[in-house]
C-alpha positions, 0 to 999 in steps of 0.5 A: 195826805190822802195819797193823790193828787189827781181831780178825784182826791179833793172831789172826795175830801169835799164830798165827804163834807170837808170844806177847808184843808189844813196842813204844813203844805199842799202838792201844787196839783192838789192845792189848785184842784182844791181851790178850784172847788173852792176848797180853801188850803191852808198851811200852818206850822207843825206846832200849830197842826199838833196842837190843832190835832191834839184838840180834835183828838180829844173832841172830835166833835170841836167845830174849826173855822178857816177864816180865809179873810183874816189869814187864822183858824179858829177852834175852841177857845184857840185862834192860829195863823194860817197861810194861803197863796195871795192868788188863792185866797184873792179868788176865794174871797171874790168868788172867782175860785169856779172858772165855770161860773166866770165863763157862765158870766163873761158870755157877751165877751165870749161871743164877741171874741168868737164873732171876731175869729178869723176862722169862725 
């Protein structure tokens, strides 16, 4: 873990150049800061991280691909399953991971319900 779960600790992980985390769970807070920079989180099994790790271990130049789509994380020769909330993964898939893209792409409705507030 990287020990918080505040906006700033995913900012750094995907500032740093990652773009997928990988581990057995996720604080509730982390993972939707995560997905809301589009940062997939994905969990697998402790067998699965220690193999996973091992391989990194040994080549820590070995590309990992996190294939959100199809629920695996593929690396070497070796393919895992991995897991992610339906809600998550529905999002990154369509896109509507940013809830500032969606409101930068929804401005007719925004101006229609503000025409329509009462107090406006």
């Amino acid at each position: 873990g990287c020990g918080s779960s505040r906006e700033h600790a995913p900012q750094s992980l995907y500032r740093a150049g990652f773009r997928a985390i990988i581990a057995g769970n996720f604080a509730e807070i982390f993972f939707g800061n995560a997905t809301s920079l589009g940062m997939p989180c994905v969990s697998s099994s402790k067998e699965s991280l220690e193999k996973l790790s091992s391989a990194i271990e040994t080549d820590p130049s070995l590309e990992v691909v996190v294939d959100v789509e199809n629920l695996q994380v593929r690396y070497g020769n070796e393919v895992m399953p991995c897991g992610i909330t339906p809600s998550a993964r529905d999002s990154l898939l369509n896109g509507s991971w940013d809830p500032l893209e969606e409101l930068l792409t929804a401005t007719k409705g925004i101006e229609e319900t503000a025409r329509n507030l009462p107090y406006a």
